[in-house]
Structures are given as C-alpha cells and as structure tokens.
C-alpha positions in Angstrom: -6.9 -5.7 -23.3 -4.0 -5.6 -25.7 -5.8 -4.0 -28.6 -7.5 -1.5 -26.0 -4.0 -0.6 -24.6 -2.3 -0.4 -28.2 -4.8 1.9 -29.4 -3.5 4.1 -26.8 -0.3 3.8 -28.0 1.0 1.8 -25.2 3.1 -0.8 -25.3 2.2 -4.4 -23.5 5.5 -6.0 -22.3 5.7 -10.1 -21.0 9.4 -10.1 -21.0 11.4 -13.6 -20.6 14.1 -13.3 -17.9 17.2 -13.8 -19.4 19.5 -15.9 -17.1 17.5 -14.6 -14.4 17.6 -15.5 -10.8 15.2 -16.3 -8.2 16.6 -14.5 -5.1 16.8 -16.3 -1.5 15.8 -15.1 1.7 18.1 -13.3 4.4 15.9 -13.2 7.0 12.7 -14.2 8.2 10.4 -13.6 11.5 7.0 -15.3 11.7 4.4 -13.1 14.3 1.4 -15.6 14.4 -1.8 -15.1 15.8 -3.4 -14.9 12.0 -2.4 -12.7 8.8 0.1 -9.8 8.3 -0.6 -6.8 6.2 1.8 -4.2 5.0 5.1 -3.4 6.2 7.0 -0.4 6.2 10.9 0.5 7.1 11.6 3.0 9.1 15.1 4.3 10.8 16.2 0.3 10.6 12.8 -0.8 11.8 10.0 -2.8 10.1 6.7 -1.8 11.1 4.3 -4.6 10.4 0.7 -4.3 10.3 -1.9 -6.9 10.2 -5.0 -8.1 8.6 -8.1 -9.3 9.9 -8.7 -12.8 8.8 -11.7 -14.6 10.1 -11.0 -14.4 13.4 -10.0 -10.7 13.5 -7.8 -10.9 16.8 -6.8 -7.2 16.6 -2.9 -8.1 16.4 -2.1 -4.2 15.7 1.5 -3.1 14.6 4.3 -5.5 15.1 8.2 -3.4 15.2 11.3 -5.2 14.0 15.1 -4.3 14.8 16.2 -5.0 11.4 20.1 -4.0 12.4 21.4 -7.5 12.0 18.7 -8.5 8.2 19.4 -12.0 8.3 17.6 -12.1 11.9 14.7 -9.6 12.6 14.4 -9.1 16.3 10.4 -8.3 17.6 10.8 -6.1 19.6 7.5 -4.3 20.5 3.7 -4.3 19.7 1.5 -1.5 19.7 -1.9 -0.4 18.4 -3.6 -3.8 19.3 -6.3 -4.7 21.3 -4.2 -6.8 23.8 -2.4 -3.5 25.1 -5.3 -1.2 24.9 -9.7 -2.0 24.7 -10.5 0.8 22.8 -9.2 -0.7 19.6 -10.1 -4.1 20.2 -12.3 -5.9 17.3 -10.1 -3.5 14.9 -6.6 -4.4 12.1 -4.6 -2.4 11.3 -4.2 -2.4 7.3 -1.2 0.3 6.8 1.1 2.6 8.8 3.6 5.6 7.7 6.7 6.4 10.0 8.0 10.1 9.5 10.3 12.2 10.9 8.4 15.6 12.8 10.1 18.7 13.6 7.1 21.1 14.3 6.1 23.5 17.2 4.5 20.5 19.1 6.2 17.9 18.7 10.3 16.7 17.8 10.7 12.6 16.9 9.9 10.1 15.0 5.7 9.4 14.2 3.7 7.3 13.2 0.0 6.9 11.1 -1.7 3.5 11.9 -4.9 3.5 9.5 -7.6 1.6 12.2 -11.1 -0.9 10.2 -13.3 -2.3 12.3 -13.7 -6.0 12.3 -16.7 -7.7 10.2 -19.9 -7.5 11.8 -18.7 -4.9 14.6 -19.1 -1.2 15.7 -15.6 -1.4 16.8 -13.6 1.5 16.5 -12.6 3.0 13.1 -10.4 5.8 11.9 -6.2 6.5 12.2 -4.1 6.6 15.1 -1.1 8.9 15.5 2.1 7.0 17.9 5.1 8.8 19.2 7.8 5.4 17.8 10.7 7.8 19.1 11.7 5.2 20.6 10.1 1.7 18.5 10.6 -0.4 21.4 8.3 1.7 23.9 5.9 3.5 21.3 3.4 5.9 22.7 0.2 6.7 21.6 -0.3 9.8 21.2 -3.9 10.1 20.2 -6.9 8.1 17.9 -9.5 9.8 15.6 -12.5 8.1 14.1 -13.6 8.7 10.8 -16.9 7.8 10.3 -19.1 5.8 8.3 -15.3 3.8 7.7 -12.3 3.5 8.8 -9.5 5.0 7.2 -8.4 1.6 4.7 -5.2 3.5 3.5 -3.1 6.3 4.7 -0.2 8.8 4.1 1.6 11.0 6.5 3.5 14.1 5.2 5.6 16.3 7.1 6.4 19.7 5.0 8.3 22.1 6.7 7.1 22.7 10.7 4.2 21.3 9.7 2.9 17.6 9.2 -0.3 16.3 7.3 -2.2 12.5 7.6 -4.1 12.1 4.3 -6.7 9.3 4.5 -8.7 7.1 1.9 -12.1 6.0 3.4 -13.8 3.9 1.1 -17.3 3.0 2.7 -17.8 7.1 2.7 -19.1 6.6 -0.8 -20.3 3.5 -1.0 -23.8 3.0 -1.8 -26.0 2.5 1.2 -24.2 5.1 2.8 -25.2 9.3 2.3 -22.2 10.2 0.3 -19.5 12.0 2.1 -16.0 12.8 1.6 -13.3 9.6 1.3 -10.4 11.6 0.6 -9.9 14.0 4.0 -6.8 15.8 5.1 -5.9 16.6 8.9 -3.5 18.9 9.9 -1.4 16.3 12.6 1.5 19.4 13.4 0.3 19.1 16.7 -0.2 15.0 16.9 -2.1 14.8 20.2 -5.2 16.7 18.7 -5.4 16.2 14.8 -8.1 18.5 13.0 -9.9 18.1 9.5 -8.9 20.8 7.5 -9.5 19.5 3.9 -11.7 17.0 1.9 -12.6 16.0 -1.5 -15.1 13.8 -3.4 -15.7 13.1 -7.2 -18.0 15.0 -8.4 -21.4 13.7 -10.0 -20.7 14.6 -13.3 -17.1 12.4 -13.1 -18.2 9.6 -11.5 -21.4 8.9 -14.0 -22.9 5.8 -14.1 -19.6 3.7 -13.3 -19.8 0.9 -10.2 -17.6 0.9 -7.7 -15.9 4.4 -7.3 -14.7 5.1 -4.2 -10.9 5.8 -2.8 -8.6 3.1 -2.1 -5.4 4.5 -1.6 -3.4 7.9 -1.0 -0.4 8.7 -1.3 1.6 12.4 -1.4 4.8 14.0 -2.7 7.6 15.1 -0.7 6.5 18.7 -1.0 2.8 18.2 -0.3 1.4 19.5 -3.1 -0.1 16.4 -4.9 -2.1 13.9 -3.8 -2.6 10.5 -5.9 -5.4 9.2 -4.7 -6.4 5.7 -6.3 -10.0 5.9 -7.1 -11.0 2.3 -8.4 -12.9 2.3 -11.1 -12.1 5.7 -11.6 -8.4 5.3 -12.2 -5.7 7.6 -9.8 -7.1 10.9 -9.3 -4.3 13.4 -9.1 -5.4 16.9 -6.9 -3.2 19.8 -6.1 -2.9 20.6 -2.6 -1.1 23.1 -2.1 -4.0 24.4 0.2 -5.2 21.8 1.9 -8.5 23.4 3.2 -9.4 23.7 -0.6 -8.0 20.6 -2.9 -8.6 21.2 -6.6 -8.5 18.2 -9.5 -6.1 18.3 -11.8 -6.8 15.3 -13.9 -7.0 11.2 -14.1 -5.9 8.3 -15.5 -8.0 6.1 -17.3 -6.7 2.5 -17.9 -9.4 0.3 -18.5 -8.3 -2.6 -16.6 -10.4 -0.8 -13.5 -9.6 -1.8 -9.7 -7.1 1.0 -9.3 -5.0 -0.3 -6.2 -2.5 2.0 -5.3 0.6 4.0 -7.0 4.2 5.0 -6.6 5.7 8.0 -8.0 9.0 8.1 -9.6 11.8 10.4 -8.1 11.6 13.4 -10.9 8.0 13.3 -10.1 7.6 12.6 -13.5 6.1 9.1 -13.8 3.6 7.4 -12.2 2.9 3.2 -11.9 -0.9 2.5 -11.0 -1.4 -1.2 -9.7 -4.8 -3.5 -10.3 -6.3 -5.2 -7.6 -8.5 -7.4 -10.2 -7.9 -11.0 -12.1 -4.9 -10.6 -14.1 -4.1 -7.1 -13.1 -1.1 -5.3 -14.1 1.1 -1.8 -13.6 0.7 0.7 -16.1 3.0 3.5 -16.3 1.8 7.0 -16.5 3.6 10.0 -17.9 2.2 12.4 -15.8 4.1 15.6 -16.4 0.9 17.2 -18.1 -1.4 16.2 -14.9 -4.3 17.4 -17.0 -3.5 14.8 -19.1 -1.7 11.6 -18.5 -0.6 9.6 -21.2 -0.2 6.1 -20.8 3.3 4.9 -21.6 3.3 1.3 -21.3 1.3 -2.2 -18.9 4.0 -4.4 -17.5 3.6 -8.1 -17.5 5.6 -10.4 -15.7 7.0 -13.6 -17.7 4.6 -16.2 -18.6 6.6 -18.8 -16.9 6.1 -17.2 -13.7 2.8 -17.2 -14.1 2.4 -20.5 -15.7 4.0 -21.5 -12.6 1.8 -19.8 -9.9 -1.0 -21.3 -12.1 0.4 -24.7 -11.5 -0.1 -24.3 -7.4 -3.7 -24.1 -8.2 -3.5 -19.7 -7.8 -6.1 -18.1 -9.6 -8.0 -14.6 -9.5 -6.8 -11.9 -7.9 -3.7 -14.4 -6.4 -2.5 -13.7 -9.7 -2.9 -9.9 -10.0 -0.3 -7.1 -8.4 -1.3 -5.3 -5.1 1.4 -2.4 -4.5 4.3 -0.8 -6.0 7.5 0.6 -4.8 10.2 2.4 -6.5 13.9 2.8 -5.4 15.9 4.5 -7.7 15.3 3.0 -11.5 13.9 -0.2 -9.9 10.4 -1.3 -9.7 9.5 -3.7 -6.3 5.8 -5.4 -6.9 4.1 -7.1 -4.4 2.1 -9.5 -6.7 0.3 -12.0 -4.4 0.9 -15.9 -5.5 4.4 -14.0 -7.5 6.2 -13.0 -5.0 8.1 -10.0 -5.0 8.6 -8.9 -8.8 11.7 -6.8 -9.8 11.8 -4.6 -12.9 13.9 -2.4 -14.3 12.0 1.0 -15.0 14.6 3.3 -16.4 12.8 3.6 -19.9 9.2 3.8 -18.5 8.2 2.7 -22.1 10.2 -0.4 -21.8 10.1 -1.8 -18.2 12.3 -5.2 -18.0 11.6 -7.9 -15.9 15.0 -8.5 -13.6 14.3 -11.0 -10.9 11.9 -11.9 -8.1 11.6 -13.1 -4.8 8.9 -15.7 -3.7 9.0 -16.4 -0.3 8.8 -20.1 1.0 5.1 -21.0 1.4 3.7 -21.2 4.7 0.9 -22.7 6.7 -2.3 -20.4 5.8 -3.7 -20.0 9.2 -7.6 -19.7 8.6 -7.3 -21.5 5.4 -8.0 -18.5 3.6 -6.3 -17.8 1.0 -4.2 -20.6 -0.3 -6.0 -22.3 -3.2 -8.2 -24.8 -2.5 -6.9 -28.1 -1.3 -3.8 -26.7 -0.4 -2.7 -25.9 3.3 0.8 -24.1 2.4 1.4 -21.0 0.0 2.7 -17.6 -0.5 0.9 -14.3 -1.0 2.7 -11.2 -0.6 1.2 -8.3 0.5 3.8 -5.7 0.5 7.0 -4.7 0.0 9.7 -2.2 0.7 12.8 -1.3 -0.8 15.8 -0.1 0.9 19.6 0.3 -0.6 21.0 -2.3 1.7 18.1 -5.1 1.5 14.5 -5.6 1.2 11.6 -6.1 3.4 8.5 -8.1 1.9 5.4 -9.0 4.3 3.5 -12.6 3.1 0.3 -12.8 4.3 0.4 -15.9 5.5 4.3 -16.4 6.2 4.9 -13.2 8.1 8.0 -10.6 7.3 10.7 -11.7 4.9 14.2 -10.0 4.8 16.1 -10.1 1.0 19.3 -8.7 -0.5 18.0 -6.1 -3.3 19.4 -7.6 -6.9 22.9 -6.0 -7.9 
C-alpha cells in the first residue's frame, strides 16, 4: 500500500504523539437491550440509534438531554418496535436532525434510515419524525424502499425546501435486478415524501469490479453535491443541483477499497474518505477539480495505539476507521477497537495525530464483537463533534460524553 499511495504522490503519515494525552470521559449513559449504532447531536440532544445484533430487538432511536454533559438524561424513545408494530423486526443504523422552515411544515426533523432484521420481511426504508419537541417525537410518516432498506441517510434542508438522500445497498447487489441505490425524495412536505431523483453507476464504470454498491451519502449545505461512498468504487461525487436529474462529476480512486463514508471540510475544498476493511485508513482528497481528485495524503494513527489494540486480541476490521467528522481544523474518527482518534487537519498534506479517546470497555452483550475469549471491550461506532464537548456511541458500551482537546 505505501508504494501504491506514493506513486500517487501522497504522502503516508504514522505520527508518534508527542506528550500526548489520552482524554477521560465526562459523561456516560448505558441504554441496554443489545448494541448502539450512530449518534447524532442535535439542539443539545443526542439521538442514538441502534444496531441489530443477533437478537435484533428493534430498540429504535434513543434521545439524550445532553444540557448538564457529565450526566446524559434519556429522555424519550422513538422509532422502535415497542411503541409502534409496523417497524418491529427492524434497527435503526443512522438518523439526521434538521431544522425545516418550508410551506408544510416549521420545527425541528428528523431522518431515521429503517433495515430489516436478518431473515425477515420486516419493514425497510426511512422514516421522517417531527423531534420539535425530543421528549414527545411524532412520527410523521414511513416510506419503504425496496429490495433494501435505506443503510445510510442524509437530510438537507435548502431554502423552503428540504431533501432525504438515501444509500440502498442491496439495490445493486447481485441476486437482485439492478435498480437505483442512490434516490432523492423531496421531504418539504414530511408527511408525504416523493421520489424525485435517482442514480446508479453506469456499466461502463463499474466494470468487472466486486462489490459496488452505495454505502453512504452525505450532501453540502447548499444541496448541490452529493458524496455518495460507493465501496469498491471509491466516493462518487454528483451535482445535484436538479435533483430529478443528478449528473457525475467524478471519483476517487484509493485502492484500499471498502469506501465507508466521508466528511467534507468547511471551504468545501477537501474531502476524508474512511475504509471499512482490515487496516483501513482516511485518505484526504483535494477535491476542488471534482473531475479529478487528487489524493493528498492516508492518515495512520501511531503504532503504539495500534500495537496496543493488537494486544487485547483486536484484529480485522476492529482495527480499521468507520466514520469521520470534521469541526473546524480537527479531524474526530470513530476507529472501532481505537477509540475516538483526534487529528489535526489544517495542512491536509500533513494531518497530525493529537489525542484520542477510548472509552472504558464494556460487557459485549451477544458476545459479538469483542475478540475472542474476551467478554469486555470497546468498539466505537460513531462520533460527533461539538465546540463545547463530544459525543462518541461504543457499540457495546452505549453513549460517551468527552471534553473536545484544547
């Protein structure tokens, strides 16, 4: 992989961390019932999905007043299969809180992305919730997306208008007719989304190559581009300007594969493309010319951090990142048996390694995902920067509350 990358003219980085830190918690809550999934903050309030584990008890979206950090306070539940049967033998992967103003609808909303459970016909596709008011959220309504559900999803409100962009892998996986796994709605009115736009990879890009299919979406500000992460086929950026008609602008092409998700830097400038895979790491993407990104440099965490996660018995992907976050010039990882990994990304070239956060390990509920012989562990999912602290959701150990590094 190095002499791949430098022949790019990238730049490989395993920086040591001088006189670095490891940061302590501030706050923890522990939901139970089986794994967490991402997390997302909102208005001073965590949204917590879930994951579905073995067991797949349909445990929804979990909301936390985060007003006092050092003590999250649970303070409502929605999307689960307790509160309503029509989304029982589902999890709930991801959800986006925006603020709407459009000619339906004035508050605060929410995407919930909505897989069925292995083995089931259960209900699959994104929900739309009216969290006005996150301790009583209302539903608001549910659309299915067939053959999949929507794994990843992105909600965009531009003007009096607002937009959920979903990735659906299984649309193009093989063993299904291929269809679409990139679809826009048009959510201005929330209680009746409609399909207005779609996209697929053409035959001629996707070739030969295994395992193409979308991941993850996410959009700008202005809702224009969409960075859709196309696995093997690196992060597909589209202008979509006009949603009913999405037009490719270009790709990246790292070869580590397993393109995860991304995160955009503020000038718009920059993008960091995570790898789901053994080993994976960021690379940073100068994406200015869309046409053509060049790739500016692969971030590697320091060896000893590594070493160290090695030494609890993590291996595969337990060692590779899952998503990124940007807050200004900092970089927030969620990377698995790591922790939360904090770089410093003001020279995109030159990212530096500043600090991380590895949550206490906790009791892995179905056993699956600690390594083997081992009952306790970490493995971050997510994460989700903020100027005053830091919210990071452990699979197994629930929602973690941190002070973001001076």
């Amino acid at each position: 992989m190095r002499i791949l990358l430098g022949a790019l003219g990238a730049v490989v980085f395993a920086l040591a961390p001088a006189g670095a830190h490891q940061i302590r918690p501030l706050g923890h809550a522990y939901p139970g019932g089986g794994y967490t999934g991402d997390v997302f903050v909102h208005k001073g309030f965590a949204y917590l999905s879930s994951w579905h584990g073995g067991n797949c008890p349909s445990q929804g979206v979990r909301v936390y007043d985060l007003s006092k950090p050092s003590r999250p306070r649970h303070v409502s539940t929605f999307a689960d299969g307790a509160s309503n049967l029509s989304v029982r033998g589902t999890w709930t992967e991801k959800t986006i809180a925006q603020h709407a103003a459009t000619s339906s609808f004035t508050g605060e909303l929410a995407a919930v992305s909505f897989q069925n459970c292995p083995g089931t016909n259960s209900f699959r596709g994104f929900g739309l919730y009216d969290v006005t008011n996150p301790r009583a959220p209302k539903e608001l309504s549910l659309v299915r997306t067939d053959p999949g559900g929507s794994h990843e999803i992105w909600l965009q409100t531009v003007g009096r208008r607002a937009y959920v962009y979903t990735a659906i892998p299984l649309a193009e996986f093989p063993g299904h007719p291929p269809s679409p796994g990139f679809r826009i709605f048009d959510a201005t009115d929330p209680r009746h989304p409609v399909e207005v736009g779609a996209w697929i990879a053409p035959p001629a890009m996707r070739g030969d190559t295994p395992g193409v299919f979308v991941h993850s979406v996410r959009v700008n500000a202005a809702a224009t581009r969409a960075y859709l992460s196309y696995w093997n086929l690196g992060t597909v950026i589209l202008d979509i300007s006009k949603p009913a008609q999405p037009r490719f602008l270009g790709r990246t092409t790292d070869t580590q594969g397993s393109a995860h998700s991304t995160a955009i830097t503020p000038n718009g400038k920059v993008l960091i493309e995570t790898h789901e895979t053994n080993g994976g790491r960021p690379s940073f993407w100068d994406i200015s010319k869309p046409s053509r990104p060049k790739l500016l440099s692969v971030f590697k965490p320091p060896r000893k951090l590594l070493e160290a996660a090695r030494k609890t018995g993590a291996g595969g992907f337990g060692l590779g990142v899952h998503d990124p976050k940007i807050i200004g010039s900092r970089a927030y990882f969620s990377w698995y048996s790591l922790g939360v990994v904090v770089a410093d990304i003001s020279d995109p070239r030159h990212p530096k390694f500043l600090t991380r956060f590895l949550p206490p390990s906790s009791r892995d509920p179905e056993k699956g995902f600690c390594p083997l012989g081992k009952t306790r562990c970490t493995f971050s999912w997510g994460v989700y920067p903020t100027q005053r602290y830091v919210v990071a959701s452990d699979m197994v150990g629930g929602l973690w509350v941190f002070k973001p590094p001076r």
